[in-house]
C-alpha positions in Angstrom: 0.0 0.0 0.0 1.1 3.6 -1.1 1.8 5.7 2.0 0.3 8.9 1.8 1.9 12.2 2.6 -0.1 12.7 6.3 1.7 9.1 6.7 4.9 10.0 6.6 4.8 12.6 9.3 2.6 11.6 12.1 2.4 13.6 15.6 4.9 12.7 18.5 1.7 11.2 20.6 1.4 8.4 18.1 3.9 4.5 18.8 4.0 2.7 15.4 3.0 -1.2 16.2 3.4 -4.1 13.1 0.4 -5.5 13.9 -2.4 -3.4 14.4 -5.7 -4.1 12.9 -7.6 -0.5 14.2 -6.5 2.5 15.1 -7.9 4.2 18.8 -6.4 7.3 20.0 -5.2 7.4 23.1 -7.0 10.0 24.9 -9.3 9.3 27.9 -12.8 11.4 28.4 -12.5 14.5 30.1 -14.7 15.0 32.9 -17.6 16.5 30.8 -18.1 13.5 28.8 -17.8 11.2 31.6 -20.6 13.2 33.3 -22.5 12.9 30.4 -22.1 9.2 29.9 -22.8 8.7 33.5 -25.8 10.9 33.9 -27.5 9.3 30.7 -26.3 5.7 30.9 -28.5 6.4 34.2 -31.0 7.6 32.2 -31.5 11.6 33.4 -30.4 14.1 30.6 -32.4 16.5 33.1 -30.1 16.5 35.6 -27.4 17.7 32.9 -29.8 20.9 32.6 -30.1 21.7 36.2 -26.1 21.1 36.3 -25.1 23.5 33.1 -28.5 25.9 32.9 -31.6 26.0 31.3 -30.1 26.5 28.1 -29.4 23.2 26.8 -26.4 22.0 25.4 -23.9 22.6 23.0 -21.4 21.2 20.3 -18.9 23.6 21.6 -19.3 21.8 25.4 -18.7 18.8 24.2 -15.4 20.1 21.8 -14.4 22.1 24.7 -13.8 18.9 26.2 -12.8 16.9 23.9 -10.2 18.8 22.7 -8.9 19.8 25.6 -8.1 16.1 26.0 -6.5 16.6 22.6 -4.3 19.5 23.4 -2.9 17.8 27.0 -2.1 15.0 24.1 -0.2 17.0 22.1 0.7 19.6 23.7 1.0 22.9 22.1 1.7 21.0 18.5 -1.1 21.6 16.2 -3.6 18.5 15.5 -2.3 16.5 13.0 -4.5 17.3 9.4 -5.5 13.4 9.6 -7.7 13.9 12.5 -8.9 17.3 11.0 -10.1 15.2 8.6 -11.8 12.7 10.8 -13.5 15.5 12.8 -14.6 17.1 9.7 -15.9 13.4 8.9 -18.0 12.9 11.6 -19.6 16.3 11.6 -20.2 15.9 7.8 -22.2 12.4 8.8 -24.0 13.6 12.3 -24.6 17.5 11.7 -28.0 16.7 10.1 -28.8 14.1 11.6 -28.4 16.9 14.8 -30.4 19.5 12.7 -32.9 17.4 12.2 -33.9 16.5 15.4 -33.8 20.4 16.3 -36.0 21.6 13.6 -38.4 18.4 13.4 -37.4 18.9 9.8 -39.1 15.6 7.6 -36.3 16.8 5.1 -33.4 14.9 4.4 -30.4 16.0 6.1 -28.9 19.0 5.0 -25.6 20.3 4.8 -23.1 20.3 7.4 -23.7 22.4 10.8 -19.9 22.9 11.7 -17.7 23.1 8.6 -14.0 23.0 9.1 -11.5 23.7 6.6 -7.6 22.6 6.0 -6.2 25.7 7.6 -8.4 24.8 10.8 -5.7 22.8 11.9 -5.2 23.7 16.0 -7.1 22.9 19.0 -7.8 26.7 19.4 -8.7 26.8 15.7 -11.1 24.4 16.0 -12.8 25.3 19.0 -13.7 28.3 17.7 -15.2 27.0 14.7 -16.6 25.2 17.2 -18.3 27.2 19.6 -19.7 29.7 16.9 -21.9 27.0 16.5 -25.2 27.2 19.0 -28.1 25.0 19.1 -31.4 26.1 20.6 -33.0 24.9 24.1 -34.7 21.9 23.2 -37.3 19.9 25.1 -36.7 16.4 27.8 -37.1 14.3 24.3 -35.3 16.4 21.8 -32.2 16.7 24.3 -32.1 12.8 25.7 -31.6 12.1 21.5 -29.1 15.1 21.0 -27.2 14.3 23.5 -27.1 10.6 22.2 -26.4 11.6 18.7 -23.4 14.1 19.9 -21.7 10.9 22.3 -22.1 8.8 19.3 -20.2 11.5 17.2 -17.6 11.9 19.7 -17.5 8.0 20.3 -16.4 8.1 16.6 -14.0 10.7 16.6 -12.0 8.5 19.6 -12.9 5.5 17.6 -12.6 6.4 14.1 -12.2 3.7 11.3 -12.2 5.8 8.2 -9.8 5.1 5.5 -7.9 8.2 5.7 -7.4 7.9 9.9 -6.7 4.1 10.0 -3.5 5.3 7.7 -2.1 7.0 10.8 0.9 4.9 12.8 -1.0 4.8 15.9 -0.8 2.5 19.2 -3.6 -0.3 19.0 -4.6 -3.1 21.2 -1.9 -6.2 20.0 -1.9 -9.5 21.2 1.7 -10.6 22.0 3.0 -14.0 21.0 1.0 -16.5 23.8 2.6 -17.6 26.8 1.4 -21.2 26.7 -1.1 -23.0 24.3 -1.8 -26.0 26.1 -4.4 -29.1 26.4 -6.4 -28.5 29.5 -7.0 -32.3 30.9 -9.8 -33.6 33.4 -8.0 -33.7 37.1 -9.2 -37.3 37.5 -10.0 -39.7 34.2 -13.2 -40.4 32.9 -14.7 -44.2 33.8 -14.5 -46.7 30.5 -18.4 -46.8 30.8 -18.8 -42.9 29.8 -16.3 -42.8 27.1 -18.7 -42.8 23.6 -21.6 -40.1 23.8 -24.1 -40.3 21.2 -25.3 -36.9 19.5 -29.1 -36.0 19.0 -30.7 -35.2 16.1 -30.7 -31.5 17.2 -26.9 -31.7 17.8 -26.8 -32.9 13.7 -27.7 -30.0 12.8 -25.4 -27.4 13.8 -22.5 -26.9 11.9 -18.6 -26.8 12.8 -18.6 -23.4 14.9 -17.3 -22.2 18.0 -19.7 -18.9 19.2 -18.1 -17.1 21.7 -18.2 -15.1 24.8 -15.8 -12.7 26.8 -16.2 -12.1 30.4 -14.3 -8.9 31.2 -12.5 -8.1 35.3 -11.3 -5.2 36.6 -7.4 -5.7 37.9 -7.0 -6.9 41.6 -4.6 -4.5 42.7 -3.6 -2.8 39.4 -0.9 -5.1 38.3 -0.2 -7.8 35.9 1.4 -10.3 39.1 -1.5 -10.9 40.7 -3.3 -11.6 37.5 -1.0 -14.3 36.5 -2.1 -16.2 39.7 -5.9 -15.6 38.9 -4.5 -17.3 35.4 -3.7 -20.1 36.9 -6.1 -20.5 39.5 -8.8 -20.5 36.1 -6.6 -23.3 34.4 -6.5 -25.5 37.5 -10.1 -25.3 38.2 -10.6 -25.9 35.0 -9.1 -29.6 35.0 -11.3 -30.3 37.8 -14.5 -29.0 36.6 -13.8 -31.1 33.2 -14.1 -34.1 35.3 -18.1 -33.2 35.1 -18.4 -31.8 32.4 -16.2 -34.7 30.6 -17.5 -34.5 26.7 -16.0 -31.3 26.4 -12.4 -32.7 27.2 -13.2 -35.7 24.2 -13.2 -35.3 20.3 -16.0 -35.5 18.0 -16.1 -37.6 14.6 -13.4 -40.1 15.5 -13.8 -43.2 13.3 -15.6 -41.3 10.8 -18.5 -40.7 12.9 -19.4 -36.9 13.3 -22.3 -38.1 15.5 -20.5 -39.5 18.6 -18.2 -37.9 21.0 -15.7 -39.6 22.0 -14.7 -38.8 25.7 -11.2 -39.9 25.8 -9.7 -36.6 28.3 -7.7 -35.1 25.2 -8.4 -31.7 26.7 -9.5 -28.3 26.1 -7.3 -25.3 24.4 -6.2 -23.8 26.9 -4.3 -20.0 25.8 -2.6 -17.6 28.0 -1.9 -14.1 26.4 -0.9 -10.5 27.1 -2.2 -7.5 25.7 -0.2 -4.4 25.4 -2.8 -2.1 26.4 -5.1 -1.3 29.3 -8.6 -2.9 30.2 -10.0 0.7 30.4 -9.1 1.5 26.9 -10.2 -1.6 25.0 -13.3 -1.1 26.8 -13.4 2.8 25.1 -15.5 1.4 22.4 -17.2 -1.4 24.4 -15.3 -3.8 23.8 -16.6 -4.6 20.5 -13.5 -3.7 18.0 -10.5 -6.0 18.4 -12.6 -8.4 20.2 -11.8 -11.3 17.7 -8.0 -11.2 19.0 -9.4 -12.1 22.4 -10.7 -15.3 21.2 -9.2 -18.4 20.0 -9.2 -20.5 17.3 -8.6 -24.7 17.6 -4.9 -25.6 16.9 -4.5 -28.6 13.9 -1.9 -29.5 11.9 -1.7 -29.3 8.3 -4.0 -32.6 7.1 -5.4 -33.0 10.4 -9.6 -33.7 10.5 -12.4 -32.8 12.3 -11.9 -35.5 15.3 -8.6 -33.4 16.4 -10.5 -30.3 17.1 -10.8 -29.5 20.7 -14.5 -29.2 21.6 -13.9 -26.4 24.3 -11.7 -23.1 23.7 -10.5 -21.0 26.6 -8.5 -18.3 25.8 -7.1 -15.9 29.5 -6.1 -12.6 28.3 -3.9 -10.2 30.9 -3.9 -6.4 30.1 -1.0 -4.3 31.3 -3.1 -2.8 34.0 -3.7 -6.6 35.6 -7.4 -6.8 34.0 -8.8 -9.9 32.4 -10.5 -11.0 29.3 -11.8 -14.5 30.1 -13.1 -16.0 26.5 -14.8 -19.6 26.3 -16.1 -20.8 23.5 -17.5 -24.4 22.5 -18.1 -26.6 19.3 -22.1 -25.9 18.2 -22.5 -29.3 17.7 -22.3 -30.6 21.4 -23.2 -27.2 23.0 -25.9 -24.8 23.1 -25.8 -21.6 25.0 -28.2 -22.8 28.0 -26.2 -25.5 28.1 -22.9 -23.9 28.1 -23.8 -21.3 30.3 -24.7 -24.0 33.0 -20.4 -24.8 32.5 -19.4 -21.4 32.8 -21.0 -21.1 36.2 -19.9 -24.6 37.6 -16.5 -23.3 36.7 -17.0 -20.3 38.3 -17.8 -22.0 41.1 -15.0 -24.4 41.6 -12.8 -21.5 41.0 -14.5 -19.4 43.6 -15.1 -22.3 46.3 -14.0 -25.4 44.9 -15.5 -28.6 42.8 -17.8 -29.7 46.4 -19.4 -26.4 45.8 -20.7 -27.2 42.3 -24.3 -28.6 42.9 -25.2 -29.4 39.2 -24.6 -32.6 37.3 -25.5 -32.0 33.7 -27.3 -35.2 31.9 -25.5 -36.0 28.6 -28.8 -38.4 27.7 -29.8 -36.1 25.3 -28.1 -38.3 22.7 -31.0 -41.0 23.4 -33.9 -39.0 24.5 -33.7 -37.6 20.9 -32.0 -40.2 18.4 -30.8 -39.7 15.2 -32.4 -41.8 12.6 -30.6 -40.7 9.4 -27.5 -39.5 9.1 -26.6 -36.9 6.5 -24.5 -38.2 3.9 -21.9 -35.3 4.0 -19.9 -34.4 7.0 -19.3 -31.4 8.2 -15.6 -29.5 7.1 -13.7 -28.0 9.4 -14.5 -24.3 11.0 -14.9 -22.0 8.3 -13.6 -18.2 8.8 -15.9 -15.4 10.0 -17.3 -13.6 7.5 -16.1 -15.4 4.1 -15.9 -12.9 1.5 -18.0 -10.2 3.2 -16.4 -7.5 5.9 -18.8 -8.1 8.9 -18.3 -5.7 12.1 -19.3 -6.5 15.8 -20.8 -3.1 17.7 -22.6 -3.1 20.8 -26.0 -1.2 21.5 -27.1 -1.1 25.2 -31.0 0.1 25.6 -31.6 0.9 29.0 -35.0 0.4 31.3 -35.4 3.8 30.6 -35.6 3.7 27.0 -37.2 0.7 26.9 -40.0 2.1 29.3 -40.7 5.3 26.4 -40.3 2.7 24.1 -43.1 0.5 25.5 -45.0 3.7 25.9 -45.3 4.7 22.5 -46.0 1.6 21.0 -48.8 1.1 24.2 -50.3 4.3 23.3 -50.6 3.8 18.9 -52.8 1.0 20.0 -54.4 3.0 22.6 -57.9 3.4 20.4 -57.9 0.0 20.4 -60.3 -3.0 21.9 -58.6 -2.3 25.8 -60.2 -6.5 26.0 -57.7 -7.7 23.5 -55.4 -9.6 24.0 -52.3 -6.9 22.8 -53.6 -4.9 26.1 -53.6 -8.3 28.2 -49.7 -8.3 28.3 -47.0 -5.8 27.8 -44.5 -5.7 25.6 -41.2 -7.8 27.0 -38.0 -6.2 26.5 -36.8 -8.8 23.4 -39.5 -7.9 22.0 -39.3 -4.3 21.8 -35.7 -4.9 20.9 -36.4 -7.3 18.1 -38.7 -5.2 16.7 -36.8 -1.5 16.8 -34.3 -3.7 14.9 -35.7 -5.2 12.4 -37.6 -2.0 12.0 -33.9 -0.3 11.1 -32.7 -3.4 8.8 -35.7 -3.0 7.1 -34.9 0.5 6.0 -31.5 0.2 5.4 -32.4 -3.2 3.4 -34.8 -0.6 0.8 -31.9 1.7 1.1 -29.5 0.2 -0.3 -31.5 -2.5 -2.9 -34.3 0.2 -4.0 -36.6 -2.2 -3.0 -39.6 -3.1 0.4 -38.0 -6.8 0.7 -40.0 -9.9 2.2 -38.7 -9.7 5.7 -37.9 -13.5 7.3 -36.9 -13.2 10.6 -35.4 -16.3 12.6 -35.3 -16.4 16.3 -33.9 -18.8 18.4 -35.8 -20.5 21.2 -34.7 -22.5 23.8 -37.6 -25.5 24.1 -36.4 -26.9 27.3 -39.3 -26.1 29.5 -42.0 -25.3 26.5 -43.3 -28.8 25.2 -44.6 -32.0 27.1 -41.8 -34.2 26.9 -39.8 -34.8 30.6 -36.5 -33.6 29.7 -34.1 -33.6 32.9 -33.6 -30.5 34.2 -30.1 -30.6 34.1 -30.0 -32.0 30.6 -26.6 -30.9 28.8 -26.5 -30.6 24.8 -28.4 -28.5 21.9 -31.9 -28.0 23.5 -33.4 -25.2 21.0 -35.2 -24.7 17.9 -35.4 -21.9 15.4 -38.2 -20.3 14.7 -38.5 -18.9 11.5 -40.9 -16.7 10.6 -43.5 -16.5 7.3 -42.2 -13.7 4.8 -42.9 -10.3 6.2 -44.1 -7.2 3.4 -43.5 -4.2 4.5 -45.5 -1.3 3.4 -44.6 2.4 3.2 -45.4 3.9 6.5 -44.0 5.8 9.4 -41.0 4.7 11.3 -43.2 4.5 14.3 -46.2 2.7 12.2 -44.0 0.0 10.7 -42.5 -0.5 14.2 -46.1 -1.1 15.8 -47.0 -3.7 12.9 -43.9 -5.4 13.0 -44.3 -5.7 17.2 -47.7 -7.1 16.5 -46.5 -9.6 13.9 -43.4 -10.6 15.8 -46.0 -11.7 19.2 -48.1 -13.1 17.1 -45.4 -15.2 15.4 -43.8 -16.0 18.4 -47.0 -17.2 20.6 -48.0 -19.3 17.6 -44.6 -20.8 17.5 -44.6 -21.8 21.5 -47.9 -22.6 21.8 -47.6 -26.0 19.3 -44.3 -26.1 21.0 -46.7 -26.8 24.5 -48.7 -29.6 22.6 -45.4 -31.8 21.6 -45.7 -34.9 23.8 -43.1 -36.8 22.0 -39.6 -36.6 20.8 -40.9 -37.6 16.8 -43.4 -34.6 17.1 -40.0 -32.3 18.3 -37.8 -34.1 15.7 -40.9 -33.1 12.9 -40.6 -29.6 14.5 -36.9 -29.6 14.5 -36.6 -30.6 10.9 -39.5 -28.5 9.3 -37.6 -25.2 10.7 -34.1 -26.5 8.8 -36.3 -27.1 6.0 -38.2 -23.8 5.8 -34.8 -22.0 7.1 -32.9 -23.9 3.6 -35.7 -23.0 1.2 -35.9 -19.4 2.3 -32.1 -19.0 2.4 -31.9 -20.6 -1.6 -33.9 -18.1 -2.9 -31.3 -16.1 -2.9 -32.2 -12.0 -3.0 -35.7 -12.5 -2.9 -35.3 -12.0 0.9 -34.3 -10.3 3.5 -33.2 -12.6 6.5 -32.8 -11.3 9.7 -30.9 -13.5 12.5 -31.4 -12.9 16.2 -30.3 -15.0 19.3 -30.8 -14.5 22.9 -28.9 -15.0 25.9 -31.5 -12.8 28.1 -32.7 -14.4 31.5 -29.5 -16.1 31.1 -27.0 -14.8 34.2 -23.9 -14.1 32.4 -22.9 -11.1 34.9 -23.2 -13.7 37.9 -19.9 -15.2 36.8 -17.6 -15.0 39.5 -14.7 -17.1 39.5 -13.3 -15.9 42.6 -12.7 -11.7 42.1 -16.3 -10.5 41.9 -18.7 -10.2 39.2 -17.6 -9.2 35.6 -17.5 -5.4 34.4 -19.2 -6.9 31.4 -19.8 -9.1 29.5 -19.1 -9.5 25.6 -20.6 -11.3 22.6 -18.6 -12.6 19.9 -18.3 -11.8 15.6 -20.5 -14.2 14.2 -19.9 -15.8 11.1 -23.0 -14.2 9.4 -25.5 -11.4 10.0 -26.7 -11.8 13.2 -28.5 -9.6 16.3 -27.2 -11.2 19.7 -29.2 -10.0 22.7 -27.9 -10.2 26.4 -29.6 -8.3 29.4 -27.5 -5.8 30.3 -25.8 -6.0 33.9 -28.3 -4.2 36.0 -30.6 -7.0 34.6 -33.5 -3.9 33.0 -32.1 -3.4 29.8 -31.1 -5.1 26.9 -27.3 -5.7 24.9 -27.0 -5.9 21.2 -24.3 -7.1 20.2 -24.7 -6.8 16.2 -22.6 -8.3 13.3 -23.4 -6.3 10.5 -21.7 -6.1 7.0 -20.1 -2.7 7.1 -21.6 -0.6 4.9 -24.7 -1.7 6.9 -23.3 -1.0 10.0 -22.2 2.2 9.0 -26.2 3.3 8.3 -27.4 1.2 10.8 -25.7 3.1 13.7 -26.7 6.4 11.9 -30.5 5.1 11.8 -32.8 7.7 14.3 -34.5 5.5 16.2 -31.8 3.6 17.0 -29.7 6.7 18.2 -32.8 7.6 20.1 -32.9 4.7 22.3 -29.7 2.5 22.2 -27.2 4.2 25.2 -24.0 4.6 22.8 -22.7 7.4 25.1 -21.7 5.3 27.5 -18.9 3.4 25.7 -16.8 6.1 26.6 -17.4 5.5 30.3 -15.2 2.1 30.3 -16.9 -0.5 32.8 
């Protein structure tokens, strides 16, 4: 690659790295934008009024700040023209969003509120460009979604991936060459009688992929010594938890059958690394960029075949300030996410107080509760790579209680005219709903933005059927215990944002309660397996068709406790999804247990309009990204 001009020079601030995939600047929040993150990740933009006046707030508060930050940076050296550039950038895509929202204009956005030019080069230069620039007092509604536009801006200008910026020699998170890559055995071997586990015709249909999660904790006493022990306090308890959870220590497809695990204690991956950077500033952007480098992927050989991948990936990640990034992840085919979030927390708890402590003992029966009768005649290859040919990002959007309760209000009162004796009014709307809906209400627009076209809509949701039909599946049962529901084609129809989200809410819960209800009437595993396999089948058709459709994945974590994790040093900061290797919405609650976490993979150019969409500026938290934990 050519190296441009504003290459060659870059400012004194900036350490060159050979393996950096992103560039983040390394400037903390001032106070102002920690106050603001703080007082509306709480949910009370009033309180910023009663703390700076009655007359609203400004661009030029927020660039006060923010490049004040700058200048301590660099000093009295002018900014360099790159990040001119990415300022100029970011005003260029946000200003009308911002002067939309002022005016109530139905107009698309118009040109740029705060233009900057090449001669604007200083932080004293800008900031009076700046702070020429006044908006007018706006009302609770209009300043909760400026305020959310303007720490999305700002998150950008910290976070910035633009072509021109990412060109900059700048210091990025890089993961240094691993300490140890290692098979983690079970303490004590597994008994003869439990070495071949049989698969279910669920488990046959998942395909070779490890989804992941990262748990995220705050340094002990802010260094990287004491984190080392915590290392291998998690690699010791690991062993001994293995010795229950044993299939995840074996190898699947040995002797050419992909359908059996064979639970012979190879051991799971086991990876040590160390991260030149601080927990705090990963966590600038949530965590979501660079997130792949926390993870793992199963070591084989040249030649080597599926029965020599690991079924369990741990990867322990120490950051220079003594933080950790705790990633598991596990082969689909023998693991849910119930079901692995049930060995997450035994592990937790033999870490915490030891392997007498862990009261479950997970049932691998699910192998012979639901047989497989015919096997497919092709097996499955070996992990394919994220993405394939397209660039897919990972961002996280947080909706707090807050939102979700205006949310819930709006959509409550379209339908307020309506029969108050129906059922809509007999229950209100749950938090993954409202989610799923404000989504796919976004997708869909940016679908018929950028194909000209109002798309069928197919949305697919997983469900976890453990508890929903007849048949007396142990409690404790370990394996792949969901199915997907997929819905009929969808047709939207030009309307409002807020009418389109209403009718898609309504279509959604109908969907949904249709889908559990013959769920509750299953009394047998062949009525689940008929179930099972009409979902793949409608799933396949719909996905040949090609661009006919717009497919919408989502999967859910919620009511799942992933922030109870303790392993011995408290609960997590927070807790991360992973890439996925298509389009796909992954919801979590967030860790006051009110809200809801997107984590959203997203082709880029997608992304890109997606985290520019209105509604979801008006009600996804990005502000507090820039708050760390």
């Amino acid at each position: 690659m050519a190296t441009s001009s504003i290459d060659q020079n870059p400012p004194s601030c900036y350490t060159g790295h050979g393996h950096s995939s992103r560039v983040l600047l390394p400037v903390q929040p001032g106070p102002l934008l920690h106050l603001l993150g703080r007082e509306l990740r709480m949910g009370r933009p009033s309180r910023l009024e009663k703390a700076k006046g009655p007359l609203g707030y400004t661009l030029k508060e927020v660039a006060e700040d923010l490049l004040g930050s700058l200048e301590r940076v660099t000093g009295s050296s002018p900014i360099h023209p790159v990040l001119v550039h990415r300022l100029q950038e970011v005003l260029d895509q946000f200003g009308g969003l911002l002067h939309r929202i002022v005016t109530d204009s139905s107009t698309s956005c118009s040109p740029p509120l705060l233009p900057l030019d090449a001669n604007t080069n200083s932080p004293t230069g800008i900031l009076t460009c700046i702070s020429t620039q006044h908006l007018p007092p706006l009302d609770g509604n209009q300043q909760h979604t400026f305020l959310s536009i303007t720490m999305a801006m700002v998150t950008a200008i910290l976070s910035g991936t633009s072509p021109a910026y990412d060109h900059v020699a700048g210091i990025v998170m890089e993961v240094q060459v691993r300490h140890n890559n290692k098979l983690v055995k079970p303490s004590s071997p597994t008994p003869s009688h439990l070495r071949k586990l049989k698969l279910s015709f669920i488990d046959q249909h998942q395909g070779p992929y490890y989804p992941g999660i990262i748990f995220y904790y705050h340094a002990a006493s802010g260094d990287a010594k004491s984190a080392w022990t915590r290392v291998h306090r998690l690699e010791e308890s690991l062993a001994e938890t293995l010795t229950i959870f044993y299939p995840l220590a074996g190898r699947n497809g040995e002797e050419g059958d992909n359908f059996v695990v064979t639970c012979n204690d190879q051991g799971a991956q086991f990876v040590k690394t160390k991260v030149n950077r601080r927990l705090d500033e990963h966590l600038l952007d949530g965590g979501a960029s660079g997130s792949d480098m926390l993870l793992t992927r199963p070591v084989v050989s040249t030649g080597e075949v599926r029965s020599s991948l690991p079924l369990l990936l741990v990867q322990v990640n120490v950051f220079e300030c003594g933080g950790l990034a705790v990633s598991v992840q596990c082969l689909h085919a023998v693991s849910d996410m119930s079901s692995i979030s049930k060995f997450i927390h035994a592990w937790a708890t033999t870490s915490r107080e030891g392997i007498t402590k862990v009261i479950i003992r997970p049932s691998f029966d699910t192998g012979s509760l639901f047989p497989i009768k015919e096997e497919p005649e092709e097996s499955f290859p070996l992990p394919m790579e994220v993405g394939g040919d397209q660039k897919l990002v990972l961002k996280r959007f947080v909706f707090n209680a807050e939102a979700l309760s205006d949310l819930r209000a709006k959509i409550m009162a379209t339908f307020g005219s309506q029969d108050k004796g129906s059922d809509f009014h007999k229950k209100r709307p749950s938090r993954v709903e409202l989610v799923t809906a404000l989504i796919s209400r976004a997708l869909i627009s940016i679908d018929q933005a950028k194909t000209g076209q109002l798309r069928p809509m197919v949305l697919v949701h997983s469900v976890n059927f453990h508890t929903k039909t007849q048949i007396p599946i142990p409690q404790n049962a370990y394996g792949n215990l969901f199915v997907e529901y997929v819905s009929s084609p969808f047709l939207p129809k030009e309307d409002s944002d807020l009418g389109l989200l209403c009718t898609l809410f309504v279509w959604l819960r109908d969907g949904l309660k249709n889908f559990v209800g013959q769920l509750g009437k299953v009394k047998d595993p062949e009525e689940l397996r008929f179930k099972v396999a009409a979902s793949q089948e409608k799933l396949g058709e719909l996905m040949s068709t090609g661009d006919a459709m717009n497919l919408i994945l989502f999967t859910s974590w919620c009511d799942f406790p992933v922030y109870d994790v303790n392993f011995g040093w408290g609960a997590p900061g927070l807790v991360s999804g992973s890439k996925f290797y298509v389009e796909l919405i992954f919801l979590t609650d967030t860790k006051t247990g009110d809200g809801i976490e997107a984590w959203v993979t997203l082709e880029e150019d997608k992304m890109s309009r997606f985290e520019r969409d209105l509604d979801i500026l008006r009600y996804a938290n990005l502000y507090h990204l820039l708050c760390g934990l």
